[in-house]
PyMOL CGO cylinders between C-alpha atoms (Angstrom):
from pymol import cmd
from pymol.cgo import CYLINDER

trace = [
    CYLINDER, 13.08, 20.29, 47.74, 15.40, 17.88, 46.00, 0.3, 1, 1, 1, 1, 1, 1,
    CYLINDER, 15.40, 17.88, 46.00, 14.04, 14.81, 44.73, 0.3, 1, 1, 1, 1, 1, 1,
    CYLINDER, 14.04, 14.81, 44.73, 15.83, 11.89, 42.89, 0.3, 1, 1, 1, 1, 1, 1,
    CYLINDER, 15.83, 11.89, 42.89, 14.16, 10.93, 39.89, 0.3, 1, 1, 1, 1, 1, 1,
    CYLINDER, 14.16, 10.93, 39.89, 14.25, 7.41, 38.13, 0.3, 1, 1, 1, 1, 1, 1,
    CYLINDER, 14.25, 7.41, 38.13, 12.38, 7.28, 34.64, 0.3, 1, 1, 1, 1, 1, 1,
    CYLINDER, 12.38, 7.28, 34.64, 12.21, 4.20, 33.28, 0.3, 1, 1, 1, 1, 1, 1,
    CYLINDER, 12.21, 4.20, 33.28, 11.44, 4.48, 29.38, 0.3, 1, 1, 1, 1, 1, 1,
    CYLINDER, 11.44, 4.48, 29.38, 10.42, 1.25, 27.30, 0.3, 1, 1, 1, 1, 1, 1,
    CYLINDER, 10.42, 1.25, 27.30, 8.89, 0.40, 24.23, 0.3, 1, 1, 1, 1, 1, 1,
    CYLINDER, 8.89, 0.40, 24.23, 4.96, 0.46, 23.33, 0.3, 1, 1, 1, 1, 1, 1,
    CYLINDER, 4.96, 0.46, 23.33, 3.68, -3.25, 23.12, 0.3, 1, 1, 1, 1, 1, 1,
    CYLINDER, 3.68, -3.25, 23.12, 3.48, -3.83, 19.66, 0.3, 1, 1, 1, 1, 1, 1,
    CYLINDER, 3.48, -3.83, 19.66, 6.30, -1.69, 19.06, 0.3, 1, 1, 1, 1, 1, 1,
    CYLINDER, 6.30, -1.69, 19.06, 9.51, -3.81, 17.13, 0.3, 1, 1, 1, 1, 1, 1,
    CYLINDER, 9.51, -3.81, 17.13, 12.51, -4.37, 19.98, 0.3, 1, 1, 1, 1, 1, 1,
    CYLINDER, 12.51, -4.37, 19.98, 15.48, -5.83, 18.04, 0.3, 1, 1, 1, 1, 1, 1,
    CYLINDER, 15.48, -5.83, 18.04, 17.78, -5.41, 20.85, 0.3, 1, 1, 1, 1, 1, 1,
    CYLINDER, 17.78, -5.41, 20.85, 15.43, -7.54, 22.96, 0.3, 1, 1, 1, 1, 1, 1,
    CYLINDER, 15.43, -7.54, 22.96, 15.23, -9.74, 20.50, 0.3, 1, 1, 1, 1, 1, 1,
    CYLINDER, 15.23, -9.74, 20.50, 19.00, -10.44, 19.90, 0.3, 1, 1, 1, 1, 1, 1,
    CYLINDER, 19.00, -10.44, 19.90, 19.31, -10.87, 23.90, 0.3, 1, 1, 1, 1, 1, 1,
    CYLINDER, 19.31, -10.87, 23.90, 16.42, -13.89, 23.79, 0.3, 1, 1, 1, 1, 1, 1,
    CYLINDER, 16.42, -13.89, 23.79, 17.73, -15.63, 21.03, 0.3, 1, 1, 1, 1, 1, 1,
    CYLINDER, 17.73, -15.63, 21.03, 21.27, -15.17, 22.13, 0.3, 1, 1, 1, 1, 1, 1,
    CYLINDER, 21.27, -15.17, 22.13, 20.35, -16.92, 26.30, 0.3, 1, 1, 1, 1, 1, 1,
    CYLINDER, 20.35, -16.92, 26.30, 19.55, -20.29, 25.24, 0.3, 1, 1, 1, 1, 1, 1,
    CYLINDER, 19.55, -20.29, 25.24, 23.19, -20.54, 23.26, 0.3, 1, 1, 1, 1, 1, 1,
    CYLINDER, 23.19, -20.54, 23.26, 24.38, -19.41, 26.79, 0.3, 1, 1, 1, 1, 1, 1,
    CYLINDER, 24.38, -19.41, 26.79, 23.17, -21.80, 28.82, 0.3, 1, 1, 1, 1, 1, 1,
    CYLINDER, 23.17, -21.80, 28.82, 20.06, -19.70, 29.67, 0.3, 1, 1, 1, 1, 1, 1,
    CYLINDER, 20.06, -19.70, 29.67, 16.72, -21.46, 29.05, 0.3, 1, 1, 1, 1, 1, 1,
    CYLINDER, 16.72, -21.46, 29.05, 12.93, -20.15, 29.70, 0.3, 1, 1, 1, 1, 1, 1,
    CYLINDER, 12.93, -20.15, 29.70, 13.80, -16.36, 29.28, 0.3, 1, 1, 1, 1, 1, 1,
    CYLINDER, 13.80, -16.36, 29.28, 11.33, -15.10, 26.74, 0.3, 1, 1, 1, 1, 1, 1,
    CYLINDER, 11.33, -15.10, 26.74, 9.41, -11.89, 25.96, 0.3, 1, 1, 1, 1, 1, 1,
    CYLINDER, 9.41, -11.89, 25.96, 12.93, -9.87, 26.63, 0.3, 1, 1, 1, 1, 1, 1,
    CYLINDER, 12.93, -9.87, 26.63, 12.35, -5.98, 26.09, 0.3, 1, 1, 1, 1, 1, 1,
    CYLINDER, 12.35, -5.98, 26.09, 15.20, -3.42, 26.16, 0.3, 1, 1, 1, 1, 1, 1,
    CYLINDER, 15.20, -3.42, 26.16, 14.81, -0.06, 27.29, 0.3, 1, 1, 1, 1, 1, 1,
    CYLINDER, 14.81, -0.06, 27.29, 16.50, 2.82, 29.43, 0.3, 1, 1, 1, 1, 1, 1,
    CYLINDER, 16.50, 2.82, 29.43, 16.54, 4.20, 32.81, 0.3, 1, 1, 1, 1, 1, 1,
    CYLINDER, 16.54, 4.20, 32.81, 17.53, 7.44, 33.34, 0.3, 1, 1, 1, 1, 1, 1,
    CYLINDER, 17.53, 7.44, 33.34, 18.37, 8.50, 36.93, 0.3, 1, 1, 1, 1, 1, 1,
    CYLINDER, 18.37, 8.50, 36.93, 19.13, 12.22, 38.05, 0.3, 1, 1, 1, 1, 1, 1,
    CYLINDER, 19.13, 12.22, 38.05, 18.33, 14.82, 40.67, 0.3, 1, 1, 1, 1, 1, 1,
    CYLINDER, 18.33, 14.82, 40.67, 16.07, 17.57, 40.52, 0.3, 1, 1, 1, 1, 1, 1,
    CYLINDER, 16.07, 17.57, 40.52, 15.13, 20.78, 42.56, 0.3, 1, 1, 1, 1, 1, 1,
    CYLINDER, 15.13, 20.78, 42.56, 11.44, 21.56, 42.64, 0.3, 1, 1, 1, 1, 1, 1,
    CYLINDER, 11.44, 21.56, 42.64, 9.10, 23.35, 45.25, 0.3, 1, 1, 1, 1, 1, 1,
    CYLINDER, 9.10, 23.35, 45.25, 7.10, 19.72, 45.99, 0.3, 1, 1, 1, 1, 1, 1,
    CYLINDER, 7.10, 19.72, 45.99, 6.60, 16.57, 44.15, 0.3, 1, 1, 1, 1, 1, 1,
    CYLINDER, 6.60, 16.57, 44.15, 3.64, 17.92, 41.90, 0.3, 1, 1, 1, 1, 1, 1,
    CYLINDER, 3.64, 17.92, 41.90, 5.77, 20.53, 40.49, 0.3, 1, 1, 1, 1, 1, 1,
    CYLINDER, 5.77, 20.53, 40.49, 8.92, 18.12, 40.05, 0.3, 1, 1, 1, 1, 1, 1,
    CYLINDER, 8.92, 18.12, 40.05, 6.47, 15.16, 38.66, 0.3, 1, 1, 1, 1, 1, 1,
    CYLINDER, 6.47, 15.16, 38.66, 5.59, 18.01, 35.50, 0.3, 1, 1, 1, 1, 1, 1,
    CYLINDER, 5.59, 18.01, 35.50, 8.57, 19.00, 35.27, 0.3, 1, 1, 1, 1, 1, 1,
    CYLINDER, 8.57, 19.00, 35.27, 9.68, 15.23, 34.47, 0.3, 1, 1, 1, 1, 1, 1,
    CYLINDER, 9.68, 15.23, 34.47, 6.65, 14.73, 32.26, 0.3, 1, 1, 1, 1, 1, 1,
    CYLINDER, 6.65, 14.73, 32.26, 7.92, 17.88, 30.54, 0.3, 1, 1, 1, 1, 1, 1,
    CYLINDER, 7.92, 17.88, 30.54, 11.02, 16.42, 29.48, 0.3, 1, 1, 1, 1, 1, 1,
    CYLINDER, 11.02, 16.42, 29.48, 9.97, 12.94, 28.64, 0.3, 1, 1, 1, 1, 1, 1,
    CYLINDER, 9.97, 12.94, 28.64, 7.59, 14.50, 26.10, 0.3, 1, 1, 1, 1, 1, 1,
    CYLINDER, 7.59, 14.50, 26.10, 10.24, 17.21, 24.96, 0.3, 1, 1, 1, 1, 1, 1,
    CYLINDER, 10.24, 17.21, 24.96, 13.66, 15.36, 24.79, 0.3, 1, 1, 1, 1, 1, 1,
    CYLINDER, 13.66, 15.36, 24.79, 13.58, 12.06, 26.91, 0.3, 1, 1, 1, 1, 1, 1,
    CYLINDER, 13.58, 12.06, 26.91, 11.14, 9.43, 25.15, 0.3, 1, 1, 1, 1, 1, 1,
    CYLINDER, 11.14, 9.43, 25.15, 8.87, 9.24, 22.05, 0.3, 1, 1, 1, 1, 1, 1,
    CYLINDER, 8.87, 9.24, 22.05, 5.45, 8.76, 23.00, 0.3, 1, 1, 1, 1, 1, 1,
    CYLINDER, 5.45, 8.76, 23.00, 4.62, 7.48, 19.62, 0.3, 1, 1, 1, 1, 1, 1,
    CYLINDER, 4.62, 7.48, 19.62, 6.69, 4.47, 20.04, 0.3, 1, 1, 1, 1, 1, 1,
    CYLINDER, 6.69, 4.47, 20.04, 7.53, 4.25, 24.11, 0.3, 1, 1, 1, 1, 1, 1,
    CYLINDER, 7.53, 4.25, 24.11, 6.10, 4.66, 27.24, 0.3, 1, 1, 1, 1, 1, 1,
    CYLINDER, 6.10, 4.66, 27.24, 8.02, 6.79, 30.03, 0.3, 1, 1, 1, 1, 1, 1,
    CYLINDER, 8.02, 6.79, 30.03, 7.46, 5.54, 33.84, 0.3, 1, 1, 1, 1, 1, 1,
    CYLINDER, 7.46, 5.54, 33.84, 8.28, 7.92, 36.16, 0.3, 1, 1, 1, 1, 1, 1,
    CYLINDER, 8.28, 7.92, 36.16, 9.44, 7.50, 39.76, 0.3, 1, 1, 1, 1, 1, 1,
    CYLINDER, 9.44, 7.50, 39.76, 10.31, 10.35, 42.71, 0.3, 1, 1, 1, 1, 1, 1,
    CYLINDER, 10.31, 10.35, 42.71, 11.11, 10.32, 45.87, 0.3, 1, 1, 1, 1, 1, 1,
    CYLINDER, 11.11, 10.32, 45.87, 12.58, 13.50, 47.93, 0.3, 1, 1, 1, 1, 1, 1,
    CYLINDER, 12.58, 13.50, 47.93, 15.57, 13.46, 49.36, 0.3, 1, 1, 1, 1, 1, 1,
    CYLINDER, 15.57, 13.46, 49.36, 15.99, 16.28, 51.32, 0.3, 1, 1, 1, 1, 1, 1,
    CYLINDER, 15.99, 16.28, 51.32, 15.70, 20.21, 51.11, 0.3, 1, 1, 1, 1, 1, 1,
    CYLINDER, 15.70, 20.21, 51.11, 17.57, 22.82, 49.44, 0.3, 1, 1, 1, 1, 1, 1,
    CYLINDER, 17.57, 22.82, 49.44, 19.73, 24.79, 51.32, 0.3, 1, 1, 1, 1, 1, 1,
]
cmd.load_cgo(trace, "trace")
């Protein structure tokens, strides 16, 4: 099957987000007022081949904890859905 994978990697709480924190002070002087607790990750979006969504759900998990996030410092969200068959 094919399924297209979203992973969605952000930052531990607790975990210093400078980029986040540059985007909530910089709102207000923008005309943007209540926006607080901003956190700035990554989503990563591809396709993968597997034989069902167990298999293609480790293989994912695989290569958050190999290349794709640090799990010291962020937390990797992972979300499939299949999309049709191989040929």
């Amino acid at each position: 099957m094919i399924f297209s994978v979203a992973v969605e990697i952000r930052p531990l709480e607790g975990i210093a987000n400078p980029e986040g924190l540059t985007i909530e002070r910089a709102l207000p002087a923008l005309g943007f007022s209540g926006v607080r607790e901003v956190r700035v990750g990554k989503l990563l979006r591809f396709e993968l081949e597997a034989a069902d969504e167990h298999h293609a759900r480790h293989e994912v998990e695989q290569m958050c904890e190999h290349l794709l996030a640090n799990p010291v410092i962020e937390r990797a969200d992972i979300r499939l859905e299949a999309i049709g068959a191989t040929k």
